[in-house]
C-alpha positions as CSV (number, residue, x, y, z in Angstrom):
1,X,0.0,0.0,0.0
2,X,1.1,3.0,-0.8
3,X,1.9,5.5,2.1
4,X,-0.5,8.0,1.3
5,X,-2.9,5.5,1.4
6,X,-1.8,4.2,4.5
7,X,-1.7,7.2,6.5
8,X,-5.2,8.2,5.1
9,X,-6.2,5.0,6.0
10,X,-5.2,4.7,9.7
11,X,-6.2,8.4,10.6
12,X,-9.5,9.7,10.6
13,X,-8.2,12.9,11.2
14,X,-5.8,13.6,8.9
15,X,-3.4,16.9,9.3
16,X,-2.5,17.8,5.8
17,X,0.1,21.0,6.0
18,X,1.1,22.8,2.7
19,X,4.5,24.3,2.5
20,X,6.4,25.8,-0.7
21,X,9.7,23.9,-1.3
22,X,12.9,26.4,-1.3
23,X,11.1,29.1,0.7
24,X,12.6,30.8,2.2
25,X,15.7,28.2,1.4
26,X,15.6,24.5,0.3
27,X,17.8,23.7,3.8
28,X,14.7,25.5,5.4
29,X,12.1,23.5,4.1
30,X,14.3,20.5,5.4
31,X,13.9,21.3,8.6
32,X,10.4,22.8,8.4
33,X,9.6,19.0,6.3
34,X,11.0,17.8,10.2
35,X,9.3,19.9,12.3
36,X,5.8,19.2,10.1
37,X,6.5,15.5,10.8
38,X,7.3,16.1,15.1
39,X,4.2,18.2,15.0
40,X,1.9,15.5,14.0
41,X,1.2,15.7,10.2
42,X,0.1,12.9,8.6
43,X,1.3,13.6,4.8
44,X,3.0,16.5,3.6
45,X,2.0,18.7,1.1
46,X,5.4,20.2,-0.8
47,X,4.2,23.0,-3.2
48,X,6.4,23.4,-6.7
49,X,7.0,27.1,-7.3
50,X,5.2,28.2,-10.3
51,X,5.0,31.7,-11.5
52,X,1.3,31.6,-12.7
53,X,-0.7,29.7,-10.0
54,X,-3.5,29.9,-10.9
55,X,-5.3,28.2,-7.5
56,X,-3.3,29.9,-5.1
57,X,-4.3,33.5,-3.1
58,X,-1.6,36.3,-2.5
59,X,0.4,34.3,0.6
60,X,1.3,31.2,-1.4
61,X,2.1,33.7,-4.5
62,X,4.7,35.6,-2.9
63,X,6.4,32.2,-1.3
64,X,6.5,30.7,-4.8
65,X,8.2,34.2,-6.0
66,X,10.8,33.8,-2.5
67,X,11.5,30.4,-3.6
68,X,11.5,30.8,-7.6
69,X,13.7,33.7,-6.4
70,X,16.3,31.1,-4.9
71,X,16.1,29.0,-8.3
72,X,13.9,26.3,-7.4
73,X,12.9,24.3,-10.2
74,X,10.8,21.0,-10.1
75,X,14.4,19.3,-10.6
76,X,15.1,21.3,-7.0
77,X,12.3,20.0,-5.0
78,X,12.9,16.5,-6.4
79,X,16.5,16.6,-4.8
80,X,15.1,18.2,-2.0
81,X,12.5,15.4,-1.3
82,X,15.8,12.9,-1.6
83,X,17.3,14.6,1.0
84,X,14.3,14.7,3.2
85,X,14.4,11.2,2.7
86,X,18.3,11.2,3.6
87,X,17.2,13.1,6.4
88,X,14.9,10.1,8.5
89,X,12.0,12.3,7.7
90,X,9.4,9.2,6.4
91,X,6.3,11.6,6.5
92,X,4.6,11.2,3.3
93,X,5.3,13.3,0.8
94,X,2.4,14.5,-2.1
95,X,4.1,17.0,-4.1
96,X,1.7,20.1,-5.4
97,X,2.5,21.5,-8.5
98,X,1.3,22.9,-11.9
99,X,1.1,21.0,-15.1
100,X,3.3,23.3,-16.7
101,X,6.5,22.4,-14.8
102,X,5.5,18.5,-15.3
103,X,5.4,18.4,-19.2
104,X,8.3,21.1,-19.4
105,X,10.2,18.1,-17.4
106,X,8.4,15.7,-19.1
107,X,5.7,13.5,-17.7
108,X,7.2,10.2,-17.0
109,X,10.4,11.1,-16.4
110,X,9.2,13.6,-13.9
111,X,7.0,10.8,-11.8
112,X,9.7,8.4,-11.9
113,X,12.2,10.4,-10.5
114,X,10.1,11.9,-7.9
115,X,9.2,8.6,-6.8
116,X,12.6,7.3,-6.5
117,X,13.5,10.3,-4.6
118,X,10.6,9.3,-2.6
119,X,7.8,10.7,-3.3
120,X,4.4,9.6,-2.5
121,X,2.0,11.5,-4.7
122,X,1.0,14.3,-7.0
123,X,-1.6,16.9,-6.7
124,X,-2.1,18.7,-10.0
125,X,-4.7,21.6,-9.5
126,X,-4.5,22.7,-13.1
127,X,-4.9,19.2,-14.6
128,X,-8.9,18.7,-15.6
129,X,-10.5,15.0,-14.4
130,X,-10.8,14.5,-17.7
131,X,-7.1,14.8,-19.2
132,X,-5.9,13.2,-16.4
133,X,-5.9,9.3,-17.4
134,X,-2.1,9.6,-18.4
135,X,-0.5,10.8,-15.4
136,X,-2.9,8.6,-13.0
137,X,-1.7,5.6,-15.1
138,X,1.7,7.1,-15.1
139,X,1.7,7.5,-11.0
140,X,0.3,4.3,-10.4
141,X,3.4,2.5,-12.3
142,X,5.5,3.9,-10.1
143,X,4.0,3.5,-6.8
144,X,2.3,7.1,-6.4
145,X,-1.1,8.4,-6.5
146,X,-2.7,11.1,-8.0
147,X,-4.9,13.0,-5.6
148,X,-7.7,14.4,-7.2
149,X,-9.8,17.6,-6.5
150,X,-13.5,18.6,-6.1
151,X,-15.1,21.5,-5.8
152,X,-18.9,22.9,-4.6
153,X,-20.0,22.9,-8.4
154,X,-21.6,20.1,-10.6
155,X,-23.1,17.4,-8.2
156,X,-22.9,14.8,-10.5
157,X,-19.3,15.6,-11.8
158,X,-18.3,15.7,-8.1
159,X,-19.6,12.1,-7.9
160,X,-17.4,10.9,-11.0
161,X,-13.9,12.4,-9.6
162,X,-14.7,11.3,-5.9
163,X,-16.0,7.5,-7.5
164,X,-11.8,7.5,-8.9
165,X,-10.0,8.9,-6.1
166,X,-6.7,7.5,-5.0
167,X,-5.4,8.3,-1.3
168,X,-7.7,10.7,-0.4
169,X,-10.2,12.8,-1.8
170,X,-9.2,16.9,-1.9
171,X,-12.1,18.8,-1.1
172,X,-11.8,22.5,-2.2
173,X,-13.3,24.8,0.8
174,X,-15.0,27.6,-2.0
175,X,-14.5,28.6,-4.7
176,X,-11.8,30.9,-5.8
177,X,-7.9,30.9,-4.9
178,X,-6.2,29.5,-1.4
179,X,-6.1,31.8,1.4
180,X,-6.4,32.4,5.3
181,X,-9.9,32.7,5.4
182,X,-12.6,33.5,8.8
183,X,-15.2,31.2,7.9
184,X,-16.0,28.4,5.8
185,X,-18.7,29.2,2.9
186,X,-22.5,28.1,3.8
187,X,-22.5,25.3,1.3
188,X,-19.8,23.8,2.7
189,X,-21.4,20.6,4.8
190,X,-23.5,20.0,2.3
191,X,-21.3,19.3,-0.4
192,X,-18.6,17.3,1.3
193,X,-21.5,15.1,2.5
194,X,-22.5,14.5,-1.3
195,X,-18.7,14.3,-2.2
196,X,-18.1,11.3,0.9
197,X,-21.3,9.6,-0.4
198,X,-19.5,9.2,-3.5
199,X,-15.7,8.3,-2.1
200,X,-14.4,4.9,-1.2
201,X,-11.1,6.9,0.2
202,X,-11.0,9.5,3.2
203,X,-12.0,13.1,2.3
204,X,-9.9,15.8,3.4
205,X,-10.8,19.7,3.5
206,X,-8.8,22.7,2.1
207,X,-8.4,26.2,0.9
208,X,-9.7,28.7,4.1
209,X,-8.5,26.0,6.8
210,X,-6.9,28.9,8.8
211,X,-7.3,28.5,12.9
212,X,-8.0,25.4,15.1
213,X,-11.5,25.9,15.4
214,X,-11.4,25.1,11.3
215,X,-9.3,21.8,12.1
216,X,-11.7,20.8,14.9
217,X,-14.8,21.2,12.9
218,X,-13.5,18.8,10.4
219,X,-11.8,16.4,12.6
220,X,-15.1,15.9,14.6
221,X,-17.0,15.7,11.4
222,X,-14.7,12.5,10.3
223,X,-13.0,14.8,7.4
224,X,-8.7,15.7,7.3
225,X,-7.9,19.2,7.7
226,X,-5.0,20.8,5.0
227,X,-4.1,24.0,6.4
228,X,-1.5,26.0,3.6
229,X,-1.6,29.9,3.8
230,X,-1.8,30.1,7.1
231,X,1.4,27.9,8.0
232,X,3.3,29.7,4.4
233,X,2.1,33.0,6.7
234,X,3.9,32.4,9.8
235,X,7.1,31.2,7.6
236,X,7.2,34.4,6.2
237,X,7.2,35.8,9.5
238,X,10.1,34.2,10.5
239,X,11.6,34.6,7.3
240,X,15.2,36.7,8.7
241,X,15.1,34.6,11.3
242,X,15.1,31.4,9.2
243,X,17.8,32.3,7.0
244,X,20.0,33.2,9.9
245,X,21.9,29.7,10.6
246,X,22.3,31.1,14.4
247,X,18.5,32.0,14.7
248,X,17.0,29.4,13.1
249,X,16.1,27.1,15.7
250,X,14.5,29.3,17.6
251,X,12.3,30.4,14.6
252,X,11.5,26.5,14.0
253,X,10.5,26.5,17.8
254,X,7.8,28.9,17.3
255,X,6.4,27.9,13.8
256,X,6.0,24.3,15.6
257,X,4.5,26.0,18.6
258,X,2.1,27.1,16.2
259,X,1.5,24.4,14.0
260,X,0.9,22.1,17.1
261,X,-1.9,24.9,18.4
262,X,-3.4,24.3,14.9
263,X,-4.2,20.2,16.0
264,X,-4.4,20.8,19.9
265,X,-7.8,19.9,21.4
């Protein structure tokens, strides 16, 4: 089984952080991939800096422009996974990126060297359900999944993706771009209800999941919680500090502090 599947499959509240690889630095995000793990994710969600995303909201647009300002490629978080991996860090690993990136590495070769660097899975938010039969079957040859997303639009397309899901099912909070947000939109219960009617893997909420009272909601409601903006925030908050080999520790300290608070009953 793979370990996305695993870990989806043995926690029914799954923490899902979202992190942009090479921000502010690719040793950084080694340690921040550690600190993730101590805090108690259960999969790790390593964003691929792209300089047109699409799906993401002004936070994880300016870490994609700190870490695309570093040189991170796709090539770069690839090697950066590996040394993760070098590192003892066994969290899974799903990396988020753009289709752009993929085909410019090209598609199999990309796959098959991210999941021999050890990665778990791929999230492609650009990537329609229906264009995605090549890099599902692609994944699945070399032990990954391909995680899909659904959002609050077409019922009955929403039950075609969730009916294929691999590892868990991505379920988009609105719609629009990510971002810390106060409160989740009124449709929300309603359509992740329709969406886990549909799945035969766990469903697991994103986009908006900002503050603990999010995470609890969704933990008591059976669903996984992916919290991204508001972790990317508190990175670039300690963004001097991170980059400063003598300070660093004490910024990983308090971004673990708050990612802990996040999960905290």
């Amino acid at each position: 089984m793979n370990r996305v599947e695993a870990a989806a499959n043995t926690n029914n509240q799954l923490f899902i952080p979202y992190i942009v690889a090479g921000d502010p630095t690719i040793e950084v995000t080694i340690d921040l991939a550690r600190v993730l793990e101590e805090s108690g994710a259960h999969i790790l969600e390593l964003g691929v800096p792209y300089s047109d995303p699409l799906a993401d909201g002004p936070v994880i647009q300016a870490a994609a422009n700190r870490s695309l300002q570093e040189g991170t490629s796709l090539q770069t978080v690839i090697d950066t996974v590996r040394q993760i991996r070098a590192a003892g860090i066994r969290i899974p690993i799903v990396l988020f990126c753009y289709v752009n990136p993929i085909l410019k590495y090209g598609l199999h070769d990309a796959v098959k060297a991210a999941s021999e660097a050890g990665v778990d899975g791929w999230l492609v938010p650009d990537l329609p359900y229906e264009e995605n039969d090549e890099m599902k079957k692609t994944c699945n040859e070399y032990g990954n999944v391909l995680i899909s997303l659904v959002a609050p639009t077409s019922n009955e397309r929403v039950k075609r993706i969730a009916k294929e899901a691999q590892g868990f099912l991505y379920c988009v909070s609105s719609l629009g771009v990510t971002g810390v947000r106060e409160e989740f939109d009124h449709r929300l219960d309603t359509f992740i209800t329709a969406a886990s009617e549909s799945s035969s893997v766990p469903l697991a909420v994103g986009f908006g999941v900002s503050k603990r009272e999010h995470v609890a909601r969704l933990h008591t409601q059976g669903y996984g919680a992916v919290v991204g903006s508001r972790i990317v925030k508190e990175i670039e908050k300690y963004e001097t500090m991170l980059r400063d080999p003598n300070q660093r520790s004490k910024a990983l300290l308090q971004i673990k502090t708050f990612v802990q608070s996040l999960v905290s009953s």
